[in-house]
N, C-alpha and C positions, 0 to 999 in steps of 0.2 A: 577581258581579264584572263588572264594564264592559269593552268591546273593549280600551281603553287600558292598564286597569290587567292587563289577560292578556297585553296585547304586554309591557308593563313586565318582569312576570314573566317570561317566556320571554325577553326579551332579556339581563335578568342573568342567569337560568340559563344562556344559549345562553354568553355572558361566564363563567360557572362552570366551564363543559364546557371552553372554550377552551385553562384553567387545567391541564386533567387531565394526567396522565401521558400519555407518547406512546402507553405498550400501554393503555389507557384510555380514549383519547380518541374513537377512531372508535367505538367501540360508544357510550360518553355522547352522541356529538353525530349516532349513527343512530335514537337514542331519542329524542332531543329533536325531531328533524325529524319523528316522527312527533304528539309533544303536541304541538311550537311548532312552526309551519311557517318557514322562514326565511324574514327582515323584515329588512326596512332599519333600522339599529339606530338611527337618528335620527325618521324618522317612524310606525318598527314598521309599516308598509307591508308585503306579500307581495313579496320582493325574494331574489335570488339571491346578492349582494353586500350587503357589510356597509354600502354605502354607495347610494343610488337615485341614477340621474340626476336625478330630480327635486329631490331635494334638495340635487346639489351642483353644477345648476344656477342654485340659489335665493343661492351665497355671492356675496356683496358682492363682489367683485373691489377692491384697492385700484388704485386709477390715477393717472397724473400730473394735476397738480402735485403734487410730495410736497417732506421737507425732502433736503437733499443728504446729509446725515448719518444722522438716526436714524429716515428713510423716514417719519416723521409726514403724513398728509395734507392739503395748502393749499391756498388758495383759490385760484384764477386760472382762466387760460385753457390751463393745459398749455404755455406759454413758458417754456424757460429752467429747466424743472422740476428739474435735475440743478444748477443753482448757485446757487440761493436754501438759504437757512436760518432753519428755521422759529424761533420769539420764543426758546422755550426752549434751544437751541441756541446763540443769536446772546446771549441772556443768562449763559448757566453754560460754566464751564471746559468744554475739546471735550473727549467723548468717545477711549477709549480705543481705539476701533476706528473704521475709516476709513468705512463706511457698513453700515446695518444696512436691513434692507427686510422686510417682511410681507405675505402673499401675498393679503388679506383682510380685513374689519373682524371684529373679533367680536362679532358682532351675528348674528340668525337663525339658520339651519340650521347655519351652522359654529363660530358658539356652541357650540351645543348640541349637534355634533360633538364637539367637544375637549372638553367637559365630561363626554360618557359616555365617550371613551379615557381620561380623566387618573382619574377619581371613580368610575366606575362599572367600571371594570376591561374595558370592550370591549375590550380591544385589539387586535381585527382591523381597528378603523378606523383605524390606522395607516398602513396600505399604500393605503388611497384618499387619505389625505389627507397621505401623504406627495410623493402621485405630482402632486396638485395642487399643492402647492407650485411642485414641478420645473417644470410647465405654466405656472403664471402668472410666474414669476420667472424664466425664461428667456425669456419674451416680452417680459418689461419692458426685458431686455439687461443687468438686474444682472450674469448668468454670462458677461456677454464676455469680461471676466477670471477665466479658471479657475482657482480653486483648487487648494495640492498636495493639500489633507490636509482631510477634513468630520469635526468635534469637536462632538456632541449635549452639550447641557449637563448635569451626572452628577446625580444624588441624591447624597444623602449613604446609607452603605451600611445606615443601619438604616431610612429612607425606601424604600428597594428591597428590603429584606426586608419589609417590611409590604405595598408596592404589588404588586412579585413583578415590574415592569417599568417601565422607563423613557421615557416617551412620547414624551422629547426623540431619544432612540436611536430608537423604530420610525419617528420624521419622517425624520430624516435618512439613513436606508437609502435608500429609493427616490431620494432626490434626491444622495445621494452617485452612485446610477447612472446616474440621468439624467445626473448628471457627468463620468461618466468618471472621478472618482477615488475614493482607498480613504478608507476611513472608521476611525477610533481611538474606543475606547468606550473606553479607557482612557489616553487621552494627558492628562486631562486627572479629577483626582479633588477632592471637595468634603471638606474637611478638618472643618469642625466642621456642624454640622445644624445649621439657620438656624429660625426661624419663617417658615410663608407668608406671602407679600409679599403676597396678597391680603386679610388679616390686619390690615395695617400703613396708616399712613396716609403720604399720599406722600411725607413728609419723613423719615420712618422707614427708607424702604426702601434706601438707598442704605448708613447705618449700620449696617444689622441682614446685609447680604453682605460689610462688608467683611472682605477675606482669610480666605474662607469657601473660597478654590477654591486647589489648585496644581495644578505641571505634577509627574508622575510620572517623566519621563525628557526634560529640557531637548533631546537631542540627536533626537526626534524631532519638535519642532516648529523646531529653530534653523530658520534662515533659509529658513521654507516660508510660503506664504499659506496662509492657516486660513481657514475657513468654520465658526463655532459656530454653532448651529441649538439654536431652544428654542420651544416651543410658541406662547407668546403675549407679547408685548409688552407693557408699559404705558411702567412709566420706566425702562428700558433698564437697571436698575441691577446685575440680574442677570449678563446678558451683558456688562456692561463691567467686570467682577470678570472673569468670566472670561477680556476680552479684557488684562485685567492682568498676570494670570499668564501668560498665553501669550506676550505682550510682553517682560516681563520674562526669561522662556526663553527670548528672543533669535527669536521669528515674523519673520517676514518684516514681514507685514503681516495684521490680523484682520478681516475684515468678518462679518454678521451677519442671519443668514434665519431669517424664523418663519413659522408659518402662519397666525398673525392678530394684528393690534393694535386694543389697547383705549386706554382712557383717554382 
């Protein structure tokens, strides 16, 4: 067996232990530290954190010029980067939320971050890479305007029995704190189970959510600014279902943070 394919192993084990019962856990994951020494669960590296500096010094950072809307990345000189609108945008009805931003490309090491949290069940890279978030999108000046209320976009409840957690919930923990405000796991519930949009081809993806999502109790979002937070971006179609329902509950106003966009 190769260096690699033994960090593999002990990182979805170390990911199994994670899973254990609370009276369970510390003796699984005192054993494990003795077979798999703890590794960076992205480069399986000897690391003390789920996450290395090295590798999450490696993420792409998104930066200005982006669109004013749904934070896509443009071309320029960094001018004016907050009132342009990028083709797609400036071609299709607006969005349902007032600006959405991602903290990242998904590309590299934070690829392939999000993909062992979402697929592989790490879920302790949650908290690094929720905290990054917080860091690069407060730098950007997105959080000038604070939010009342940070709303993670939900599964549907047989997607969270199978998964056993929500990835869009562990992002927006740390970055609801770095906020200063509280966070609703439940303000906001996915009514029928959709097929993954990464499944779909991009014409697809906006039919296959619609009113896929309500609000559970209209009178804790009426007239608050919401922050909905979901892993990764492509065509926004997810989050702007979401930013539907919450609209329609009478929000204030919805904007929208993730911790990478693709497409």
């Amino acid at each position: 067996m190769g260096a690699a394919e033994a960090g593999n192993g002990g990182a979805r084990l170390r990911g199994a232990a994670l899973r254990l019962s609370a009276l369970g856990r510390e003796a699984g994951l005192g054993l494990l530290d003795l077979l798999y020494p703890p590794v960076c669960l992205v480069c399986l590296e000897p690391c003390d954190s789920p996450l290395c500096a090295t590798c999450r010094a490696a993420f792409a950072d998104i930066a200005a010029p982006m669109c004013a809307r749904c934070g896509m990345p443009m071309a320029g000189d960094g001018e004016g980067h907050l009132a342009a609108l990028c083709p797609a945008c400036r071609a299709s009805p607006p969005f349902l939320f007032t600006a959405a931003r991602a903290a990242g490309h998904f590309s590299g090491t934070l690829r392939a971050a999000l993909l062992r949290l979402k697929y592989d069940g790490l879920h302790t890279l949650g908290a690094p890479l929720g905290e990054y978030m917080a860091c690069v999108l407060s730098g950007s000046g997105f959080a000038a305007v604070r939010p009342d209320l940070v709303v993670p976009v939900p599964l549907h409840p047989s997607r969270m029995r199978e998964r056993g957690f929500n990835q869009s919930e562990l992002l927006a923990r740390p970055l609801a704190r770095a906020l200063e405000v509280p966070i609703s796991e439940r303000a906001v519930r996915r009514v029928r189970r959709t097929r993954p949009q990464f499944s779909l081809h991009v014409d697809e993806r906006a039919a296959n959510v619609r009113g896929a999502f309500a609000v559970c109790d209209p009178t804790e979002v009426a007239r608050r600014r919401v922050l909905v937070v979901d892993d990764i971006l492509t065509t926004c179609a997810t989050v702007n279902e979401v930013a539907r329902a919450l609209s329609n509950a009478g929000a204030r106003s919805v904007c929208v943070a993730a911790a990478a966009r693709g497409g």
